[in-house]
C-alpha positions in Angstrom: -0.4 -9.7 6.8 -3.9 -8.8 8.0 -6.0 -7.2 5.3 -6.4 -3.5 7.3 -2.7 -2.9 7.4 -2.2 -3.8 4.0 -3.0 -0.7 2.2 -1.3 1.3 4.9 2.2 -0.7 4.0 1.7 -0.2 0.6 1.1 3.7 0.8 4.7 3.8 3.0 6.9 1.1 2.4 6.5 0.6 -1.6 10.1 -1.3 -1.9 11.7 -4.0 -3.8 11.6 -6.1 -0.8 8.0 -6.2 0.0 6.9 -6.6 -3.7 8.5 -9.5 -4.3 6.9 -10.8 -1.5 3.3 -9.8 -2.8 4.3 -11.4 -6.2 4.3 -14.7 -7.3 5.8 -16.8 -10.2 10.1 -16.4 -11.1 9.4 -14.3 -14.5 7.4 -11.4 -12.3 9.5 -11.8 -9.3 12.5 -11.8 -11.2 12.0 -8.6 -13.3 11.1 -6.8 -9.9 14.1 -8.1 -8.3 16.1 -6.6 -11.6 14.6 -2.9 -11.5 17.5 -0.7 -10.5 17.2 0.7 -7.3 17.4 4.3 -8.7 13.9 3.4 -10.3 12.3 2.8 -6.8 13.8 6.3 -5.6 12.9 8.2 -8.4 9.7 10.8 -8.8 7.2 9.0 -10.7 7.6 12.1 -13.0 11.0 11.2 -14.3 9.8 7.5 -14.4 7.6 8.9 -16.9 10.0 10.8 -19.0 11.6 7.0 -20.0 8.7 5.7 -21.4 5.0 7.2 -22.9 2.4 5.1 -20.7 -0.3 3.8 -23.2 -4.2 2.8 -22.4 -2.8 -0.8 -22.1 -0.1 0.2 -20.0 -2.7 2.6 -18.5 -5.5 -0.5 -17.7 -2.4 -3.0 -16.7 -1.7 -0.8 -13.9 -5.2 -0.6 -12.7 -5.5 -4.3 -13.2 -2.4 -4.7 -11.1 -3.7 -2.4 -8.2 -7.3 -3.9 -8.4 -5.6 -8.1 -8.1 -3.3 -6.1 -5.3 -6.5 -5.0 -3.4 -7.9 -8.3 -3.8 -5.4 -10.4 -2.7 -5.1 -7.8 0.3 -1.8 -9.1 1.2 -3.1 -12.4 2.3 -1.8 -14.4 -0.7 0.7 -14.4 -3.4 -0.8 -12.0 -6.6 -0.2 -14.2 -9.9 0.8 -12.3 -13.3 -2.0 -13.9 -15.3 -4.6 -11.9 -12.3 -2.8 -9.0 -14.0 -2.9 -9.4 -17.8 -5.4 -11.6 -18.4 -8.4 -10.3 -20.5 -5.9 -7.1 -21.6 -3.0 -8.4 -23.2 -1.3 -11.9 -24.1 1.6 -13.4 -21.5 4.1 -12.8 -24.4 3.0 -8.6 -24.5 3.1 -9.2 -20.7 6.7 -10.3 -20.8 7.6 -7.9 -23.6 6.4 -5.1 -23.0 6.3 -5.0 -19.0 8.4 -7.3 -17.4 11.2 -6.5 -20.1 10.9 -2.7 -19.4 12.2 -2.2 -15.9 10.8 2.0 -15.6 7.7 0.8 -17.0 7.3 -1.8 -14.4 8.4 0.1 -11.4 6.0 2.8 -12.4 2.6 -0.2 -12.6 3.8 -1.0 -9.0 4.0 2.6 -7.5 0.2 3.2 -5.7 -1.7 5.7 -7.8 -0.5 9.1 -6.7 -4.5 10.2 -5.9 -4.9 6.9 -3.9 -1.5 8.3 -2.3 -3.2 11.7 -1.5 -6.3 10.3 -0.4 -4.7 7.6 2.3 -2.4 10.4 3.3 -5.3 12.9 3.9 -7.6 10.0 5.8 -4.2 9.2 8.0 -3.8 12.7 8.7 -7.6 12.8 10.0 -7.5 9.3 12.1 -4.2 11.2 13.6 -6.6 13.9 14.5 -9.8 11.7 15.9 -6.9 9.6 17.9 -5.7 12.3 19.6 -9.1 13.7 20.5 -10.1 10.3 22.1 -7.1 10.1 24.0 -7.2 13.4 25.6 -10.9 12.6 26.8 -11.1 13.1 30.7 -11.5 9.7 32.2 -13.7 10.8 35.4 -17.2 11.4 35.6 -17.8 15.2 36.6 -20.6 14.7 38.4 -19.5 11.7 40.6 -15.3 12.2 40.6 -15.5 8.4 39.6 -14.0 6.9 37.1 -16.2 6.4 33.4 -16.3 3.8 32.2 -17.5 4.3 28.2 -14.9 6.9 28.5 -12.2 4.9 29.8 -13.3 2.2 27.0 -12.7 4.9 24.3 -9.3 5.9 25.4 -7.9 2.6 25.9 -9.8 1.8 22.6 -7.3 4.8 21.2 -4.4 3.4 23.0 -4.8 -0.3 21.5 -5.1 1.3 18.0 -2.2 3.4 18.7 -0.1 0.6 19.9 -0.8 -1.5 17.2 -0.1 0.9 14.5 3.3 1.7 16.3 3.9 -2.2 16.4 3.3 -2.5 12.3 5.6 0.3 11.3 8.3 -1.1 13.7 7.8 -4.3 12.2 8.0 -2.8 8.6 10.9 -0.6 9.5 
């Protein structure tokens, strides 16, 4: 998966499916492939009612999302990226893999990274638009333009290639 679509998939298609494909190792696949499916439907608010998040749990999520944006979807993310330097393989296993709300909660995006993507989308929408409704012909001349032309078809390529990735994802 190339590196600027990554973060896009992640924000919209958050799934049991494509984790365990981000994930490597049987323990961390395994206890993702074991977290009911109610888990990945639910608001992150009732996740939270099942279990009080500490500062470990807290800075093991963080950890997870940081090893996420490092890997960028280009390899495998191992556990010990995860723990290591926080908490001990055994805590690891105990107290996250074991815990399947706790775990489905470290792999939801961080709701303000949520917001933030959704709000950026929502203005590349906007600036895509714009360049695709640019007139293509030169006032003065009735020809064609040719940095204007570039721009639109510029647009157009994006637009494709976004439409190919969701279809792809979907």
């Amino acid at each position: 998966m190339k590196a600027e679509n990554f973060m896009n998939v992640a924000a919209e298609a958050w799934d049991r499916a494509f984790c365990c494909n981000l994930i490597e190792g049987s323990a961390f696949s395994g206890a993702v492939s074991e977290i009911p499916e109610r888990f990945w439907e639910m608001p992150e608010a009732e996740l939270l009612k099942m279990f009080r998040p500490t500062g470990l749990d807290l800075n093991l999520k963080y950890s997870l999302w940081l090893s996420l944006l490092r890997a960028r979807g280009s390899r495998a993310l191992k556990a010990s990226e995860v723990y290591d330097g926080l908490c001990t393989y055994a805590h690891w296993h105990q107290n996250v893999l074991k815990q399947p709300a706790k775990l489905a909660w470290m792999l939801r995006p961080h709701r303000t990274y949520q917001d933030r993507a959704a709000a950026l989308v929502e203005l590349a929408a906007e600036r895509l638009r714009e360049m695709l409704s640019l007139p293509v012909t030169d006032p003065t001349t009735g020809g064609m333009n040719p940095d204007a032309a570039n721009v639109v078809l510029g647009a157009a390529s994006l637009v494709s290639q976004i439409a190919k990735t969701r279809s792809v994802i979907s």
